[in-house]
N, C-alpha and C positions, 0 to 999 in steps of 0.2 A: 544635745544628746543626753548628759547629763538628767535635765529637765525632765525628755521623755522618759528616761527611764527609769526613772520616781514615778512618771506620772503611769506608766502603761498598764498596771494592773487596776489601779483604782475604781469602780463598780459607778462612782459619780459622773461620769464624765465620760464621751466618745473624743478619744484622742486619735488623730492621723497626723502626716507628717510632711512636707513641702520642703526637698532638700534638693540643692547641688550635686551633680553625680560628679562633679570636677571634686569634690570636700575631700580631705584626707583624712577622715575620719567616715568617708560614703558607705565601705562594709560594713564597717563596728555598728552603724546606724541605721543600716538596712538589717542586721543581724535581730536588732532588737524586736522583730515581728510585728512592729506597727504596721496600720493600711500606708505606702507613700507612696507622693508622687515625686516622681526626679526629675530633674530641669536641667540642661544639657547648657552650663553658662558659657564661662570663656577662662581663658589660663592666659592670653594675650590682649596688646592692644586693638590687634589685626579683629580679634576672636568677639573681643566687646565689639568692635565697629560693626563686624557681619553679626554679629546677633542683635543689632535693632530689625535686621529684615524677617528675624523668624518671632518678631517679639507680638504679635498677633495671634499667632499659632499657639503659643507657649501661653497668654492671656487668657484665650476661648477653651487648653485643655484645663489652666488651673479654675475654672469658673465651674467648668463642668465635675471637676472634682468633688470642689465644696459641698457644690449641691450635692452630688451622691453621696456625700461623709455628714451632709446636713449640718457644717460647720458654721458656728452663728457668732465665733469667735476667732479670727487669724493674732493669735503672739507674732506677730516680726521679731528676732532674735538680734537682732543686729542691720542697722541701713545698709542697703545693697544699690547700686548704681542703677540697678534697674526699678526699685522702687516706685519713681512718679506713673512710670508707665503701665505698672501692673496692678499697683493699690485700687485703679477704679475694679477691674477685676474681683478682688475681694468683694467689693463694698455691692454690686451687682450682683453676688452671689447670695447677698446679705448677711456677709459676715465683716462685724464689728474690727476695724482695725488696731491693736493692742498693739505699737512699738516701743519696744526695750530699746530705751536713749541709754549708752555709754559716756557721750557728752555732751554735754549742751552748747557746747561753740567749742571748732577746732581750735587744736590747741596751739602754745606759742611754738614757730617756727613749723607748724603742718597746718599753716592758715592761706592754703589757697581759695581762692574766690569762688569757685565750682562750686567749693568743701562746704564753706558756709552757706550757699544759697540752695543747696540739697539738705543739710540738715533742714532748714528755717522750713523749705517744701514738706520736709519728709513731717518736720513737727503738724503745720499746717494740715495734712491732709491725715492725719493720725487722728482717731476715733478716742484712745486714750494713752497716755504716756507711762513709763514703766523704769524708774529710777533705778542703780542700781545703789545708789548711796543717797544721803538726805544734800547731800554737797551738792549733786544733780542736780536733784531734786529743787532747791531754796533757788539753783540757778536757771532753771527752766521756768520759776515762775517768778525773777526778780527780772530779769535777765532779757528772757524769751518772752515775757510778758505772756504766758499759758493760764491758763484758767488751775487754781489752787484744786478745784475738783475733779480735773483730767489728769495730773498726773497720783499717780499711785508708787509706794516707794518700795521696793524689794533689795534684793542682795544676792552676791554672789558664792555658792558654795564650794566646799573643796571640789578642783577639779582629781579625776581618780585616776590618774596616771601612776601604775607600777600599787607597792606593796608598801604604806609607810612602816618605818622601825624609827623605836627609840634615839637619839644622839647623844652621845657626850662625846664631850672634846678629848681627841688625843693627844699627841707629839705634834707641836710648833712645825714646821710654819703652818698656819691657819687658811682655813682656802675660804676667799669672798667669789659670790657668783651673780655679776649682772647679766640676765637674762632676757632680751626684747628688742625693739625696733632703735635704732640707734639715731637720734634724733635732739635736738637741743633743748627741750622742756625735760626730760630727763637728768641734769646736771652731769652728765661722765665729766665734763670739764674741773667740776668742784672735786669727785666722787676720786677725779686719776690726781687733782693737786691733793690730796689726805692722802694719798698712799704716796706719794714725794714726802710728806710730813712723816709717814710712818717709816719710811727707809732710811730718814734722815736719822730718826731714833732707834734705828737698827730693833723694828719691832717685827716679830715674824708674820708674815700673814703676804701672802700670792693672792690677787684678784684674776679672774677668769671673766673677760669679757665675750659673750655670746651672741652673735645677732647680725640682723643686716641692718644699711641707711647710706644714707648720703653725708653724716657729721664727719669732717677734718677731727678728729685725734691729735692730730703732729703729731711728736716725737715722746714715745712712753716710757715709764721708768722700768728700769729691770724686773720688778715684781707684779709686773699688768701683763697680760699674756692676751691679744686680740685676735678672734676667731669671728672675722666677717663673713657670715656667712647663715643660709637660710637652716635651723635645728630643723629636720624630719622626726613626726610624731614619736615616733619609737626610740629616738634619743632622749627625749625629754627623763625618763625617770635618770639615767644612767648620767645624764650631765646634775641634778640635783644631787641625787645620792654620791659625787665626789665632793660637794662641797661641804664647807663649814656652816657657812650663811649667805642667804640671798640677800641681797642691797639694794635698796630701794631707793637712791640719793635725788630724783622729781624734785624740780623746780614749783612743778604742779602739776596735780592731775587730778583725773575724776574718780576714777580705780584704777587697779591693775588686775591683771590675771595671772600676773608670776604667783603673788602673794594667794591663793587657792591650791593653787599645784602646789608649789612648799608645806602648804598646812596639810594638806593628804599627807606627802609623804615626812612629818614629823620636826622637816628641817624649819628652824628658825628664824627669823626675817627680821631685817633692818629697815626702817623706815625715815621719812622726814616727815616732820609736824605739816602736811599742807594736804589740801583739796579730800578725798573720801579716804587718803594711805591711813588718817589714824582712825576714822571710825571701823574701817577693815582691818586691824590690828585692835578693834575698842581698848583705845588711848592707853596699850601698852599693856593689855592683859594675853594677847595673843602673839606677842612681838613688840621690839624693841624699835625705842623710838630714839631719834639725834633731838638735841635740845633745839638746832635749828638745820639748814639747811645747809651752813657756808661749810668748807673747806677743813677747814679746824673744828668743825660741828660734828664733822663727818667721823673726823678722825678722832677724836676724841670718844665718841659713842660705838667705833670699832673696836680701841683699846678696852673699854668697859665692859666690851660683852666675852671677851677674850679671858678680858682677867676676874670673871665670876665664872667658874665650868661648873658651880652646882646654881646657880640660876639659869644659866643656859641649859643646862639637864632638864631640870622641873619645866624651864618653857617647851620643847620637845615632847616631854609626857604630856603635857596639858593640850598641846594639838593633835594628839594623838587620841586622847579620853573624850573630846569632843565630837569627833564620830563624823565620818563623812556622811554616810549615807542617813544620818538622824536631821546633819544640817540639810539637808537635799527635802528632807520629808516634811520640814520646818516650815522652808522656802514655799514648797505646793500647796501648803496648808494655809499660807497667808495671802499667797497669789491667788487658788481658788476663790477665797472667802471675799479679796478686791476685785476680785472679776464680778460675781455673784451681784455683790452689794451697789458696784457699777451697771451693771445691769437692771437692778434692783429701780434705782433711782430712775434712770433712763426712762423704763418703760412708765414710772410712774409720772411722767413728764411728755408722754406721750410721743417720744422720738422715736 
């Protein structure tokens, strides 16, 4: 959504749009007055299962789409379960398939067999790949063994949830806010032992944990507060805006999407040195990084950011002067120009 609407007035380019009318963001996206088409997915497992029988239907209307939009290029935004079965779709319309990889191999502890053999498909039948970090990126083509001239590397901008403001710190206790799927390559394990360090040193600061998963927590300390449970769109700004800092404690990963939303709205962010968290913060110019990952890493890079409130101020204005909607314009303009140039090549190659 985002994307399109950087992209929708632009003079270079016929943009339409191919969305989920399940998407809880369907209005705000149909709002935008793009031509789209909507696709009636599933909200269940019952929902996926009966939607293989209308997946023909759904195939023949998005074919006949393209052609009427003249579309010579499909962005995929994200792999969708129904992907293997719709991509020839595209490619029969004759439009190039461009999918935007988040990761290159699931991650540790969300590595079911499906998981991977749908990425590897989704890579395979992909026209050109769409990094959102160079971390993907190095791992798509060391990894996934991808052709160095298929993928193309881009980035994630602020998402624009609510209105950002400035921060500074007030009156103790300091409020930390994990945000996302609750899952064992995120570290909550190390992230809840540093706040047992931190209450052992009677340092103020309350975490607020956010989220759904299947991860065992056991038994938390007084100053963790667990809200299992799915945030609805329109909570998002209003759970940022109480916090101090969003924490980012990843074992690994490829990106995140907390770390967008926070930079919109001003708030500051905690990272660990691993996978695309520090080119997404660029190595601590846009957020604060832990020296490492473990428990004491953690905590220790808590107390620091705590005890400088005119650091933490200046990082808050700085995400702030950076500009959502310039980094959105940035993105289009570098995306366009690798679409362009990949196309450019192609045709000189006679494909």
């Amino acid at each position: 959504m985002e994307l399109a609407r950087t992209l929708r007035d632009r003079t270079d380019l016929r943009l339409s749009l191919v969305i989920s009318a399940q998407s809880d963001l369907y209005a705000e996206t149909l709002a935008l007055g793009i031509p789209t088409l909507s696709i009636d997915t599933y909200t269940s497992l019952k929902g996926f299962a009966l939607g293989f029988l209308r997946l023909p239907a759904i195939a023949a209307r998005l074919g006949r789409f393209l052609r009427d939009q003249k579309s010579d290029i499909a962005l995929c935004t994200m792999v969708h379960l129904w992907n293997p079965l719709l991509v020839g779709a595209l490619k029969r319309a004759g439009a190039a398939n461009a999918l935007v990889v988040h990761d290159a191999a699931p991650h540790p502890g969300d590595n079911h067999v499906w998981r991977g053999l749908l990425l590897k498909n989704d890579f395979r039948q992909a026209d050109l790949l769409v990094s959102l970090t160079d971390a993907v990126a190095e791992r798509l083509i060391d990894e996934q063994r991808q052709p160095a001239a298929k993928v193309i590397r881009s980035r994630l901008g602020a998402f624009r949830y609510g209105q950002g403001t400035a921060r500074a710190l007030g009156e103790p206790p300091h409020r930390l806010l994990f945000f996302g799927r609750l899952l064992p390559y995120k570290g909550l394990d190390r992230l809840i032992e540093a706040m047992r360090l931190l209450e052992a040193e009677a340092f103020p600061v309350r975490l607020r944990l956010v989220g759904q998963g299947p991860l065992d927590l056991g038994p938390l300390p007084g100053t963790v507060d667990l809200e299992r449970r799915w945030a609805a769109e329109e909570e998002i700004p209003d759970l940022f805006a109480a916090a101090d800092l969003a924490v980012l404690p990843y074992q690994e990963a490829s990106q995140s999407g907390v770390l967008p939303i926070a930079r919109h709205l001003g708030l500051p962010s905690l990272v660990t040195p691993v996978g695309g968290l520090l080119e997404q913060v660029e190595g601590g110019k846009s957020g604060f990084v832990a020296d490492d990952s473990s428990a004491h890493g953690l905590a220790a890079a808590i107390k620091k950011v705590f005890c400088d409130p005119a650091a933490y101020q200046n990082l808050s204005q700085r995400l702030l002067a950076a500009g959502s909607d310039r980094q959105w314009s940035e993105i289009a303009d570098k995306l366009l120009s690798d679409l362009h140039h990949w196309r450019a090549q192609r045709d000189k190659m006679g494909r």
